[in-house]
C-alpha positions in Angstrom: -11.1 12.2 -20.7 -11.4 10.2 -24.0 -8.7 9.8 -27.0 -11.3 11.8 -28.7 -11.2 14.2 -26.6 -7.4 14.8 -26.3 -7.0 14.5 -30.1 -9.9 17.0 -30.1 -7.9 19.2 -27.7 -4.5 19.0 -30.2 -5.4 21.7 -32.7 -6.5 24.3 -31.0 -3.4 23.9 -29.0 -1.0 23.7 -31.6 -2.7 26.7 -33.1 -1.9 28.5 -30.0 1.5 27.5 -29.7 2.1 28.3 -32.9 0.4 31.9 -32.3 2.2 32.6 -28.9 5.5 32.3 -30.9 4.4 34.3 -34.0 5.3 31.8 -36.6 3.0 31.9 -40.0 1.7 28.2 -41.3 4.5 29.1 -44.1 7.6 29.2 -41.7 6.3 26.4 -39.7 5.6 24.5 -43.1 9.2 25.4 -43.8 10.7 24.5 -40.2 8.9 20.9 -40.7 8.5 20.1 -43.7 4.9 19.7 -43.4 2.6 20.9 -46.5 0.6 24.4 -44.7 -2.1 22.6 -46.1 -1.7 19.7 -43.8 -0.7 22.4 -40.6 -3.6 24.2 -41.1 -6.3 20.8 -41.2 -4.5 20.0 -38.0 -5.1 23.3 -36.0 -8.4 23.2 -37.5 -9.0 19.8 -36.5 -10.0 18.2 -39.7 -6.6 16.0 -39.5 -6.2 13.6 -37.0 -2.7 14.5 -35.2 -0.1 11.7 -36.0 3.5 10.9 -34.5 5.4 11.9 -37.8 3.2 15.5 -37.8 3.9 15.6 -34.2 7.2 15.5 -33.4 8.5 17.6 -36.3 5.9 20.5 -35.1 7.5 20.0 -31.6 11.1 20.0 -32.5 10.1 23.3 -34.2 8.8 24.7 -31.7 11.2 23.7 -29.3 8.6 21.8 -26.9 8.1 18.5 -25.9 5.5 16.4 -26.6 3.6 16.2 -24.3 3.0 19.4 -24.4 1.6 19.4 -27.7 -1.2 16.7 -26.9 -1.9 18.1 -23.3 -1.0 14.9 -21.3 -1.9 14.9 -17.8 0.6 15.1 -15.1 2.5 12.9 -13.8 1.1 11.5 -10.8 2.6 11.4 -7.3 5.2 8.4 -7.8 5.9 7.9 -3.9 5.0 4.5 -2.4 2.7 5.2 0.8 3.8 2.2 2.9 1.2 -0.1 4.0 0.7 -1.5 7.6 3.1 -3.1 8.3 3.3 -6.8 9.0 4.4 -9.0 11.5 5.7 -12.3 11.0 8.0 -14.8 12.8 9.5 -11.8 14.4 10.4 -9.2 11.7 8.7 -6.8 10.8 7.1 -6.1 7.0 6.3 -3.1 5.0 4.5 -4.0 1.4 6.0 -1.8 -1.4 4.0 -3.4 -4.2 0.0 -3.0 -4.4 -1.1 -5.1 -6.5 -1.1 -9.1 -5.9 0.3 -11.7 -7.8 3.4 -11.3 -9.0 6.8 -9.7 -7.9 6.1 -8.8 -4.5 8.5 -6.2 -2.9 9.5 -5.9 0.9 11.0 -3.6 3.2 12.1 -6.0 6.4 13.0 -5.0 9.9 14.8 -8.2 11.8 15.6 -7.1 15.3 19.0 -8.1 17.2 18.6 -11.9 17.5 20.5 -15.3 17.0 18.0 -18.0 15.8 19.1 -21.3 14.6 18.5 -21.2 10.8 15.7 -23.5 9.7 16.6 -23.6 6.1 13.6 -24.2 3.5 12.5 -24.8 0.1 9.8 -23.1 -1.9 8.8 -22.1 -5.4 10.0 -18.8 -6.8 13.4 -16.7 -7.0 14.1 -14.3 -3.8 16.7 -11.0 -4.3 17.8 -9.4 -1.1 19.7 -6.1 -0.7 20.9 -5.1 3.1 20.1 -1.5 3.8 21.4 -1.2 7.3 23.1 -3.9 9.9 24.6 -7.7 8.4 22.3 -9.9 7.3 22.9 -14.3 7.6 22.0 -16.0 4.6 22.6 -20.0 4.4 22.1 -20.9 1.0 22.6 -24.8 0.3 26.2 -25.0 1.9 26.8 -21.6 1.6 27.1 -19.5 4.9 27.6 -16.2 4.5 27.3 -12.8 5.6 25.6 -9.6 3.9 26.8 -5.7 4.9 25.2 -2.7 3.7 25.1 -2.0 0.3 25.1 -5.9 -0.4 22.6 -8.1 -2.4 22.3 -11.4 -3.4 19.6 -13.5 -5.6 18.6 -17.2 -5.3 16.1 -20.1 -6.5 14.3 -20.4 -3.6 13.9 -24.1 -4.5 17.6 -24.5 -2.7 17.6 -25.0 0.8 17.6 -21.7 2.7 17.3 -18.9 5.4 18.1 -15.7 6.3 18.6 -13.4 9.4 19.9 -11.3 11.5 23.5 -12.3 12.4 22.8 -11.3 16.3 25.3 -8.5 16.2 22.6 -5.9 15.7 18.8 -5.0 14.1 19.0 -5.8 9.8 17.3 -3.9 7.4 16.9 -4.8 3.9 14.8 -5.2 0.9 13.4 -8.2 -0.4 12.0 -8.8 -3.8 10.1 -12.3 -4.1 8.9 -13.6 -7.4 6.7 -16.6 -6.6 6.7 -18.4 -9.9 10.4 -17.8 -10.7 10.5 -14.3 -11.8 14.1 -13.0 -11.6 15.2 -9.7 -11.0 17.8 -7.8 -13.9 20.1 -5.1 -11.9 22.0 -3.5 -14.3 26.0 -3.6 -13.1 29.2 -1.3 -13.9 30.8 -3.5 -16.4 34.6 -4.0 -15.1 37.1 -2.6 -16.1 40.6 -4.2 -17.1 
């Protein structure tokens, strides 16, 4: 479906709104301020709908918007994970489809103790633990992740991260390869 079309589709709509609700052009004219003149070219067609006629017809009428200019629905907004991918051990499930970019992970490191082989690379990495304790060595920094846990680095530092052997580690992991850095909103504190 075009613009066009939806604009085309706005009209008649409002005309039935209006209709359904048994409001004259006169008390909606009043309601919005909006000439009956203008109303009527607008459920006639012969006025393109605008924002400022929009909104003033939908407060009125106590409906939203979208409701006004038909949008579509919603679509489904669940992630279907991909196959999931097996590297160095873990295991991978893609959240993000499209490539390039910030890439998004959900990472599965079973029970195991492996040296740490720390590395450098382009980008920013930002890790949350879901389940389990996760390792991360971070330049001289050795330290240990729980649940409920993130941290964010350049991945231009030295680095690695793991499982600490006590158990399986599940977390998220958000990669932007040229530098992109994530923005998590926190609870300002409180003195």
């Amino acid at each position: 479906m075009t613009t066009d079309d939806v604009l085309a589709d706005v009209g008649p709509r409002l005309r039935r709104i209006r209709k359904e609700r048994e409001v004259t052009l006169a008390a909606l004219s009043e309601a919005t301020g909006i000439s009956v003149s203008t109303l009527s070219r607008l459920e006639s067609g012969l006025r393109k709908p605008s924002l400022e006629l929009l909104l003033p017809i939908a407060q009125a009428h106590q409906v939203p918007l979208d409701e006004l200019v038909g949008a579509p629905p919603v679509g489904d907004p669940r992630i279907r994970a991909s196959e999931p991918i097996r590297r160095h051990g873990r295991t991978h499930w893609p959240l993000t489809r499209q490539p390039g970019g910030l890439q998004a992970y959900k990472v599965l490191e079973p029970k195991r103790s492996p040296e740490p082989e720390p590395r450098t690379h382009e980008g920013y990495e930002w890790l949350y633990v879901l389940s389990g304790r996760l390792r991360l060595v971070l330049g001289e920094h050795d330290v240990v992740l729980a649940a409920g846990e993130a941290a964010e680095f350049d991945t231009r530092v030295p680095h690695w991260f793991g499982s600490t052997g006590e158990g399986p580690v599940e977390f998220l992991s958000l990669f932007g390869p040229q530098g992109e850095r994530m923005h998590v909103r926190a609870r300002p504190r409180r003195g």
